[in-house]
C-alpha positions in Angstrom: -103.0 26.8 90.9 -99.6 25.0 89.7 -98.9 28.5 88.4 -98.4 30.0 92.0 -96.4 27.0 94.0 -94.0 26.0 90.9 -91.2 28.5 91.9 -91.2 27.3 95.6 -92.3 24.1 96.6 -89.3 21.1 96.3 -90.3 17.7 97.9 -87.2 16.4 99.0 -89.0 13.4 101.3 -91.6 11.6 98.8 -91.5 8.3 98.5 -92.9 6.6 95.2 -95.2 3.8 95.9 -97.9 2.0 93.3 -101.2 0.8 94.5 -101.6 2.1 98.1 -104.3 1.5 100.2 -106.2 4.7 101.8 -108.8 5.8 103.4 -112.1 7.3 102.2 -114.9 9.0 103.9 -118.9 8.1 102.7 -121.9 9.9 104.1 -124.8 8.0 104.3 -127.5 10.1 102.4 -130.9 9.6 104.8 -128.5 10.6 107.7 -125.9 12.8 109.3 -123.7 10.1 110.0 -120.3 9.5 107.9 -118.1 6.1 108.0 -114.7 5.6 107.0 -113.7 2.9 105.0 -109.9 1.2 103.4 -110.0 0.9 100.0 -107.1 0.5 97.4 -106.5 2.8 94.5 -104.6 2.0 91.7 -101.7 4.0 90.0 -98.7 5.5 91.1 -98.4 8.3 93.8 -96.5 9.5 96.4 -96.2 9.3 100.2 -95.3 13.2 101.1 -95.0 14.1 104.9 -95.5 18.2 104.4 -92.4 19.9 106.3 -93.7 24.0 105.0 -96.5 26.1 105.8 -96.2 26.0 101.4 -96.7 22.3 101.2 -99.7 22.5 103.1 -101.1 25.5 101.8 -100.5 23.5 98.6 -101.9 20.0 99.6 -105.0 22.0 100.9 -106.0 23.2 97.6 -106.1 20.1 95.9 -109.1 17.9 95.7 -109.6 14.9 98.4 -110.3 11.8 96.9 -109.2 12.5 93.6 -105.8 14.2 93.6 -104.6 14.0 97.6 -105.9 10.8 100.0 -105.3 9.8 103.7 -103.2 6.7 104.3 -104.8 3.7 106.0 -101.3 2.9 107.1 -98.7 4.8 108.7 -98.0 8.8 107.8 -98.1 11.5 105.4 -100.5 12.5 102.6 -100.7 10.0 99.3 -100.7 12.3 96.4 -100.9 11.6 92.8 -97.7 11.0 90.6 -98.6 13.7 87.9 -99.8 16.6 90.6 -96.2 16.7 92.7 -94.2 15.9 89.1 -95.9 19.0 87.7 -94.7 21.3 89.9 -91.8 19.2 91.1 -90.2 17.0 88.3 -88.3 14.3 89.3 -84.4 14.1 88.9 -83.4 13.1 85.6 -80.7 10.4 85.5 -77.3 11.3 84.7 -74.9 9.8 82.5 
C-alpha cells in the first residue's frame, strides 16, 4: 500500500504529540449494541487533519485501532509515527 501513496502524499499540517488519548469503539458480543469509550495509547503519533481526496483515500486504507484512531479531544485523525514517516519522512535538520 505505501508503494502507491509515497510519490504523492506530503503532510504539511501534522502535529507530533506522545501519549494521546482517543476513542475506541467495543461491541458487546450477546448484543447489537456498540459503546464508545476514551482510552490512552501510548507512543508517538500524529495529529493529521486530511486537506486531499489522497489523504483520505490513504487514511481509509489503514487499519482502525491499530495504525489510525479518532481523537477524544478536538480534530483530525491520530496516526501512528512510523505509518506517515514511511511515506512522509520528516525534515532532516540542517547544519
Amino acid at each position: 500500500m505505501i508503494e502507491l501513496f509515497s510519490k504523492r502524499l506530503r503532510f504539511t499540517a501534522k502535529i507530533a504529540i506522545q501519549n494521546p488519548q482517543v476513542i475506541y469503539q467495543k461491541k458487546h458480543e450477546n448484543s447489537d449494541e456498540i459503546s464508545y469509550y476514551a482510552d490512552t495509547v501510548i507512543g508517538e503519533f500524529y495529529r493529521i487533519i486530511p486537506t486531499s481526496a489522497r489523504e483520505i483515500d490513504f487514511f481509509s486504507r489503514c487499519k482502525k485501532y491499530s495504525e489510525i484512531f479518532a481523537p477524544s479531544i478536538g480534530n483530525g485523525l491520530i496516526v501512528r509515527c512510523d505509518v506517515i514517516d514511511s511515506i512522509d519522512p520528516p525534515a532532516k535538520n540542517l547544519k
